[in-house]
C-alpha positions as CSV (number, residue, x, y, z in Angstrom):
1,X,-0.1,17.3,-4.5
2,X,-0.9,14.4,-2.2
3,X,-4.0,13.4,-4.3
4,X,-2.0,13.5,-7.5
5,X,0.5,10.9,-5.8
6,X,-2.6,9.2,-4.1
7,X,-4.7,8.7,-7.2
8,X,-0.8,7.2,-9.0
9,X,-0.9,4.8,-6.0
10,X,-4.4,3.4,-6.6
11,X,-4.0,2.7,-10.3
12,X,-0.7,0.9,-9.0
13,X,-2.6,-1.3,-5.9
14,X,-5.4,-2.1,-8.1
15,X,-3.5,-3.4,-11.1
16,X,-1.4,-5.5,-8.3
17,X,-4.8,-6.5,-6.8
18,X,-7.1,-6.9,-9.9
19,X,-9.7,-4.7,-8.9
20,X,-11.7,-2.2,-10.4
21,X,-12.0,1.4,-9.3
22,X,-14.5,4.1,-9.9
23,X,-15.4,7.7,-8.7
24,X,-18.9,7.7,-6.9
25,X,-20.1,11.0,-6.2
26,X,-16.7,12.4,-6.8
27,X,-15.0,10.1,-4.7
28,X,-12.7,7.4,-5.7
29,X,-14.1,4.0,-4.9
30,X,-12.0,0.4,-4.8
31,X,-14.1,-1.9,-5.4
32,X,-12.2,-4.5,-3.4
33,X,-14.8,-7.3,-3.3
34,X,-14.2,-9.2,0.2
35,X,-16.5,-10.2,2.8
36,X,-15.2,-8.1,5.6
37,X,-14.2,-4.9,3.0
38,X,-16.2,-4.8,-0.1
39,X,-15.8,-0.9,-0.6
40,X,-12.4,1.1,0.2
41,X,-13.0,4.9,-0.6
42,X,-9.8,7.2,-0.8
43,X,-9.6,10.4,0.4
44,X,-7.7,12.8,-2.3
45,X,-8.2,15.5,-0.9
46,X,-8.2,15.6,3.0
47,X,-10.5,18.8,3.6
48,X,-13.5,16.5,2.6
49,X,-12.7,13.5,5.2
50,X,-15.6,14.8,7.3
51,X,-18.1,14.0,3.8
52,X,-16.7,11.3,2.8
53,X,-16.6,9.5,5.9
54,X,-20.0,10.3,6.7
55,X,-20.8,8.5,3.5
56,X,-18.8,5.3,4.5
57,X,-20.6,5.1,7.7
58,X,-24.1,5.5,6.0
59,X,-22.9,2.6,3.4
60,X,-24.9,-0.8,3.5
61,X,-21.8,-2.7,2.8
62,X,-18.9,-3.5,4.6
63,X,-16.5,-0.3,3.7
64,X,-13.1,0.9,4.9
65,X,-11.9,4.8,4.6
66,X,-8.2,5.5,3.6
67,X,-7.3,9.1,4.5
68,X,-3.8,10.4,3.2
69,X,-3.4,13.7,5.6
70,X,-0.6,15.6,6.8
71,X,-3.0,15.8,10.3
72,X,-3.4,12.6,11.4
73,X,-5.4,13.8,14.7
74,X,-7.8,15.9,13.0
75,X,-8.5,13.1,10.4
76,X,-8.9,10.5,13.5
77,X,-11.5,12.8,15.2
78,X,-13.6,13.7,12.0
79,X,-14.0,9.9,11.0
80,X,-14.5,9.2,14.3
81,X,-17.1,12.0,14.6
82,X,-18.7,10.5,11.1
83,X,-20.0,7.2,12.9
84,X,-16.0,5.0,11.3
85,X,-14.4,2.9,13.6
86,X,-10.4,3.6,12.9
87,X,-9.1,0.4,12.1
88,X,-5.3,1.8,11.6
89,X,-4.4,5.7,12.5
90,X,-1.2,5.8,12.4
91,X,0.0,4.1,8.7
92,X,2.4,6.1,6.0
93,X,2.4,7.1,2.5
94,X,5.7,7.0,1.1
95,X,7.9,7.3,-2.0
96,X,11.4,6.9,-3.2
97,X,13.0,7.1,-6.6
98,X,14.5,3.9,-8.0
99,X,17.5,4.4,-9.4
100,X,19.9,4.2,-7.1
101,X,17.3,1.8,-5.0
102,X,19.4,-0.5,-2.3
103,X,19.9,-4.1,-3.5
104,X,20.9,-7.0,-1.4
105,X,21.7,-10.3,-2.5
106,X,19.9,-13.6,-0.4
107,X,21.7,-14.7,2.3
108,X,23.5,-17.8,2.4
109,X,20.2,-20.7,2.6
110,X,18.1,-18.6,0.2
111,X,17.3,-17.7,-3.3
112,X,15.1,-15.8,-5.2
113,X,12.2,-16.2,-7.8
114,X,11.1,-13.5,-9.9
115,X,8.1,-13.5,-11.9
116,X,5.6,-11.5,-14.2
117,X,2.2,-12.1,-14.5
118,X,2.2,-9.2,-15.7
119,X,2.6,-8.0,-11.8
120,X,6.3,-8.2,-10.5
121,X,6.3,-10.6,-8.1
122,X,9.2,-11.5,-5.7
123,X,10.1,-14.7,-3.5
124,X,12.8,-15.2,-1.5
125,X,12.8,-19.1,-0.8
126,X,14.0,-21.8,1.3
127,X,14.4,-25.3,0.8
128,X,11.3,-24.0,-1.7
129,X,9.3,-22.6,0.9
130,X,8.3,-19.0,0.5
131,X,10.0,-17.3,3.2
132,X,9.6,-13.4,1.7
133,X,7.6,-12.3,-1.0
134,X,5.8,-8.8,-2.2
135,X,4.1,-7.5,-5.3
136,X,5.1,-4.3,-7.5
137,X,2.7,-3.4,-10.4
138,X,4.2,-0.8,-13.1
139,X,1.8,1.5,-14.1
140,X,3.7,4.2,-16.5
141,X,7.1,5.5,-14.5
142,X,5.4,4.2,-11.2
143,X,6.0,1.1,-9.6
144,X,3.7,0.4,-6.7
145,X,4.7,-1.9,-3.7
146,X,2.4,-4.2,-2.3
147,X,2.2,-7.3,0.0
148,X,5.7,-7.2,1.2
149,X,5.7,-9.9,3.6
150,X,8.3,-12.0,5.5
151,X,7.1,-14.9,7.2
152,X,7.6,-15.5,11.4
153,X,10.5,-17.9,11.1
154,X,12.7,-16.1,8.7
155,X,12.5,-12.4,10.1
156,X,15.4,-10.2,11.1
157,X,17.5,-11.5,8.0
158,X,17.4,-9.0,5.9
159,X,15.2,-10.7,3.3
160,X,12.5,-7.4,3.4
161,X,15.6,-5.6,1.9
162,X,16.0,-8.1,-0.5
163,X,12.7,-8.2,-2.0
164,X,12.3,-4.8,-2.0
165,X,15.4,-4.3,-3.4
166,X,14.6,-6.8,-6.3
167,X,11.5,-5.4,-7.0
168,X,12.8,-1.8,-7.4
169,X,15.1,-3.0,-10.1
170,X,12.4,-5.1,-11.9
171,X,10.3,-2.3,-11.9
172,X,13.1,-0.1,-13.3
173,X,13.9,-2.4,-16.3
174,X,10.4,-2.3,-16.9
175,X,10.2,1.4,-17.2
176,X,9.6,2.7,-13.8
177,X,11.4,5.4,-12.2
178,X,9.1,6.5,-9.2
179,X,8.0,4.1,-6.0
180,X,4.9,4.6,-4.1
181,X,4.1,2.5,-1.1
182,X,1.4,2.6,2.2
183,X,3.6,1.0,4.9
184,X,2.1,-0.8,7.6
185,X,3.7,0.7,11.4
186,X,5.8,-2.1,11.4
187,X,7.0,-1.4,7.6
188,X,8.4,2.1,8.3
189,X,11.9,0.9,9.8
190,X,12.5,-1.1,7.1
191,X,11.2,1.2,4.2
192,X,13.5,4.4,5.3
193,X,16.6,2.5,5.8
194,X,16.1,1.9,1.9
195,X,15.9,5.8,1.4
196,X,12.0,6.0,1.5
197,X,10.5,9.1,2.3
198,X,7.4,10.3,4.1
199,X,4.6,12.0,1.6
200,X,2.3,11.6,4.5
201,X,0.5,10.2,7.2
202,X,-2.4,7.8,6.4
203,X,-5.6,7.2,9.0
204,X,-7.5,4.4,7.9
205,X,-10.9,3.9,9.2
206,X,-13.9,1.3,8.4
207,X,-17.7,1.2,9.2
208,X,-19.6,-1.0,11.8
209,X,-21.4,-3.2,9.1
210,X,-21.0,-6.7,8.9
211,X,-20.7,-9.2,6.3
């Protein structure tokens, strides 16, 4: 079940991304193309983490491991054990349907910009300065979340909740009925008090090679 929703979320990030993805060796590969992370492999099925990690480590380019796992601990120590460096153990996959999604209007100082290129793409501005902003690519009934940010100065107003509440009904008029997110620790709060639920836990790890 989780690699059916994982595999949904890739097509999602890398259409909001514009990568490319591929399956090497039976393992699904984002080609992600940065200096620090050219490789991101996704686990799909988290009884090969051991395997797949120990491929990551053996890499010659500078890869990360996503591990979607309902044991987080046991996922840390096999990476670990592979020769990965855990970058982020203690993320979460989640999901919600939309209809019925929260929506907030800007508060008083604010507006919003919404755009398609063909990705979804959410601002909350003020005085024209980007203030909030996040991504959701429609890929059949899913709508994937991505980049949700709020900058220093304007946190603790409520804008998360209003991007992400404008995106969810962008993506629904578009088509999409299912969200699919990886939150950040700090992302959680925000995401359940929107009705976002938990598929599972999500260790990622990278290797020691440098660009």
């Amino acid at each position: 079940m989780i690699g059916e929703l994982v595999e949904r979320w890739h097509r999602g990030w890398i259409a909001a991304d514009g990568l490319t993805s591929a399956w090497r060796d039976g393992h699904l590969v984002v080609h992600v193309n940065r200096s620090h992370r050219m490789y991101e492999w996704i686990a799909t099925d988290d009884t090969r983490t051991r395997a797949i990690a120990e491929v990551v480590a053996a890499s010659a380019e500078p890869s990360w491991l996503s591990v979607p796992t309902h044991s987080p601990a046991k996922a840390v120590a096999e990476v670990e054990a592979a020769g990965l460096v855990v970058a982020r153990p203690d993320e979460t996959f989640m999901r919600r349907p939309l209809a019925g999604h929260p929506f907030s209007a800007p508060p008083a100082g604010y507006s919003v910009r919404v755009t398609r290129d063909p990705v979804v793409k959410v601002e909350v501005l003020a005085d024209d300065e980007v203030a909030a902003s996040g991504l959701m690519a429609v890929v059949g009934q899913d709508a994937v979340a991505h980049r949700i940010e709020t900058a220093e100065a304007h946190r603790r107003r409520g804008l998360g909740s209003v991007v992400m509440g404008t995106l969810a009904r962008e993506a629904a008029r578009d088509g999409a009925t299912t969200g699919l997110l990886f939150s950040s620790t700090e992302g959680v709060h925000l995401y359940r008090s929107l009705g976002w639920e938990k598929i599972s836990d999500l260790v990622v790890a990278r290797n020691e090679v440098s660009a």
